[in-house]
C-alpha positions in Angstrom: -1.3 42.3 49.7 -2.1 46.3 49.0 -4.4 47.3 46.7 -3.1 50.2 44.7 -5.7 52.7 43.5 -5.9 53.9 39.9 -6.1 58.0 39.8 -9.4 58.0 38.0 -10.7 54.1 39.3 -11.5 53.4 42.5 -10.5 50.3 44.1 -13.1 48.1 43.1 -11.9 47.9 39.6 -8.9 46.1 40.2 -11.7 43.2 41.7 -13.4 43.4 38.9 -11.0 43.2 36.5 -9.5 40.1 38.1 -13.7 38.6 38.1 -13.1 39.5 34.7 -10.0 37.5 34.0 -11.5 34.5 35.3 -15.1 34.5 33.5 -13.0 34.4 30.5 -10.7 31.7 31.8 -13.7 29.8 32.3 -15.7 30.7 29.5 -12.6 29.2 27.3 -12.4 26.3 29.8 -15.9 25.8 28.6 -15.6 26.0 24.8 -12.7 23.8 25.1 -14.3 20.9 26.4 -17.3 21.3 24.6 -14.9 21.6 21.3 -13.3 18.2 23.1 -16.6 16.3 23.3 -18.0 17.0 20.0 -14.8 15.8 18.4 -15.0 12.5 20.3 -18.3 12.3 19.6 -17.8 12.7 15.9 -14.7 10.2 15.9 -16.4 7.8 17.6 -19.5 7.5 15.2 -16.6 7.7 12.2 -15.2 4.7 13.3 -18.7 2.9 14.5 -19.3 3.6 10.7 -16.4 2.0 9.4 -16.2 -0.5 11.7 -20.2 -1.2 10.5 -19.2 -0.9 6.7 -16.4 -3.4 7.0 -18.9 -5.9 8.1 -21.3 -5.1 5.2 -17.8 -5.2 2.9 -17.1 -8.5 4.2 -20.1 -10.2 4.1 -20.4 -9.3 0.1 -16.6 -10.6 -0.6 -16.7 -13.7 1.9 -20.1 -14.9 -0.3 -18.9 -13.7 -3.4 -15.6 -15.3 -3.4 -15.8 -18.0 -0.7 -13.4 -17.5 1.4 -13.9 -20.2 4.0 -15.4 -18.1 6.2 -19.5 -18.4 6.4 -19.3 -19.5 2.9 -17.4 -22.2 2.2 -14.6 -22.1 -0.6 -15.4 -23.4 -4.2 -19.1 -22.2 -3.3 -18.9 -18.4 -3.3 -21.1 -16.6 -6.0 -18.6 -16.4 -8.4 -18.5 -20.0 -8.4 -22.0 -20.8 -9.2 -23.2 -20.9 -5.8 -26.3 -19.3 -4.4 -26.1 -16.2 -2.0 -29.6 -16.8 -0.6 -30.0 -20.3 -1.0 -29.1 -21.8 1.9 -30.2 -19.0 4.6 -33.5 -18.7 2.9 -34.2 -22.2 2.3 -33.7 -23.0 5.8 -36.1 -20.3 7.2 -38.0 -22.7 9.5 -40.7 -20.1 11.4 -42.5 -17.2 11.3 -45.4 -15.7 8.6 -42.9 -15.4 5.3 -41.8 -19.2 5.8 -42.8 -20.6 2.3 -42.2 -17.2 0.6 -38.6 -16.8 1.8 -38.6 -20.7 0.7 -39.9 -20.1 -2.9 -37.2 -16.6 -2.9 -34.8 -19.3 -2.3 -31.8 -19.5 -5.1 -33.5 -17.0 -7.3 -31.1 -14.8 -9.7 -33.3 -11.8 -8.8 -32.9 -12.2 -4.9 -29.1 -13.0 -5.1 -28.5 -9.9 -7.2 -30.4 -7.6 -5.0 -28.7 -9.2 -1.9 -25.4 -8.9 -3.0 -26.1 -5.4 -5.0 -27.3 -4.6 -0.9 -24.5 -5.8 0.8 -22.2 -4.1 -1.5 -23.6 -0.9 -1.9 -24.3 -0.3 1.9 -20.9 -1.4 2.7 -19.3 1.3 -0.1 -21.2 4.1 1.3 -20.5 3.3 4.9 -17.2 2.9 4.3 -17.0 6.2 2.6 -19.5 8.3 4.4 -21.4 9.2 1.6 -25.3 8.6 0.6 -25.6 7.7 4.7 -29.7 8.1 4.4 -29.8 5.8 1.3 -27.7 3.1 3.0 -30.1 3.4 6.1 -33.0 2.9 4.6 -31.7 0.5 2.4 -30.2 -1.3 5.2 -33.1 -0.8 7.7 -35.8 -2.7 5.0 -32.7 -5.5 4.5 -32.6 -6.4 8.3 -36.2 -6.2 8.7 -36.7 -8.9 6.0 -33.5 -10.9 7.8 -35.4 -10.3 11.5 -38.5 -12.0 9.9 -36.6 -14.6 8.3 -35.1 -15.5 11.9 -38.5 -15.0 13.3 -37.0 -14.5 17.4 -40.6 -14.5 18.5 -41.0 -18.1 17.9 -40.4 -20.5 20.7 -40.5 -23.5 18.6 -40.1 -24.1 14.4 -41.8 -25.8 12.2 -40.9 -28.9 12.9 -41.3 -28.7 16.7 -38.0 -28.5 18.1 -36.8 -25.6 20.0 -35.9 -22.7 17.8 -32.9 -21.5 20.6 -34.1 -17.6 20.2 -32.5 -15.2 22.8 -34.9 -12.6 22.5 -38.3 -12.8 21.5 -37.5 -9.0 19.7 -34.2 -7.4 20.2 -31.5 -9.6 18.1 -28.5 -8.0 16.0 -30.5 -7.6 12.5 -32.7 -5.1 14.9 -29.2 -3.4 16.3 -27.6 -3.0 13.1 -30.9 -1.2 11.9 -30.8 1.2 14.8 -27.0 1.7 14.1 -28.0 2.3 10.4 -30.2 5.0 11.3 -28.1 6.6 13.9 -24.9 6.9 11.4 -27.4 8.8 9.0 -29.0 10.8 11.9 -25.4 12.0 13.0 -24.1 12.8 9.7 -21.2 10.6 10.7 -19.9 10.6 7.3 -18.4 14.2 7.4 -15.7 12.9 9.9 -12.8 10.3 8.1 -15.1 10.2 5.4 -16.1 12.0 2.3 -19.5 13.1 3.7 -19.2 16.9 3.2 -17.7 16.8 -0.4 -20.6 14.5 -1.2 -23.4 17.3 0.1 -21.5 20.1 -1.7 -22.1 18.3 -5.4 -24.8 20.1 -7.0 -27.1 17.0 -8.1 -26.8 15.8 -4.2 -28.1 19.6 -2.7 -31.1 19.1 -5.6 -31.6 15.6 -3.9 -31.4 15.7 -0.3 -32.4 12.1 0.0 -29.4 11.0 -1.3 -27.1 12.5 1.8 
């Protein structure tokens, strides 16, 4: 193929030009799938969050209204029955054993269970007040992990407490997926997390992002 000369450009800017072409091909190539990545990265926390808030959700209606579930009908919240009754008074190992059992049934532990449950499930759900729910969340499962107690090998009674894991269990996963949700921001995709850091009394309070 012949290589026509410009009048005024020799006939290395025709090479050049074409060099040119394809830097910028490239360079688009580049932002494209960079633009690509991000957006499954962003989607993919979205739904990890919503996927995470439905749990929370459900756990607060299946114990509120007892819906045959983990709790039992007829012995949902709203029925008289205990929240934190029968996890707490069958904590069976580990250094919070009689406190957890003397927490047991109280009206102040149920409320701030369920008032938990509820309120990290709404804002997971939603993608708003992310760091709140975390740490909220984070100082939930931590009480949960020591209720279960995985380090022990047997309970109190002797028999084998079945643990897995003497650390890593799913109260310490959905803490770290807590954290990560908030870290990420993960509320600004199929959620309402950048109208919620535009309102002025959330930019005066960044804790509440």
């Amino acid at each position: 193929m012949a290589v026509h000369e410009h009048p005024h450009r020799g006939p290395g800017f025709h090479l050049r030009s074409l060099r040119g072409h394809r830097t910028a091909s490239t360079s688009g190539t580049a932002v494209s799938a960079s633009t690509d990545t991000h957006t499954l990265r962003a989607r993919s926390f979205a739904s990890l969050r919503l996927l995470t808030g439905f749990a929370f959700l459900w756990a607060f209606l299946d114990k509120t209204f007892g819906l045959g579930y983990a709790t039992p009908s007829g012995k949902g919240w709203m029925d008289g029955g205990s929240p934190t009754k029968g996890f707490l008074s069958g904590v069976a190992a580990g250094p919070m054993e009689s406190t957890f059992h003397d927490w047991a049934g109280a009206a102040w532990a149920d409320w701030l269970f369920m008032l938990g449950l509820l309120g990290i499930g709404l804002a997971l759900v939603s993608g708003v007040a992310l760091r709140l729910a975390a740490v909220a969340g984070t100082a939930m499962m931590a009480l949960m992990w020591v209720a279960e107690w995985p380090p022990a090998k047997h309970l109190s009674d002797g028999s084998a407490s079945m643990s897995t894991n003497p650390f890593v269990e799913y109260h310490v996963i959905y803490a770290v997926v807590l954290i990560a949700l908030a870290a990420a921001a993960a509320g600004d995709t199929w959620g309402l997390g950048r109208f919620w850091a535009r309102l002025p009394f959330v930019r005066d309070h960044r804790s509440l992002l």
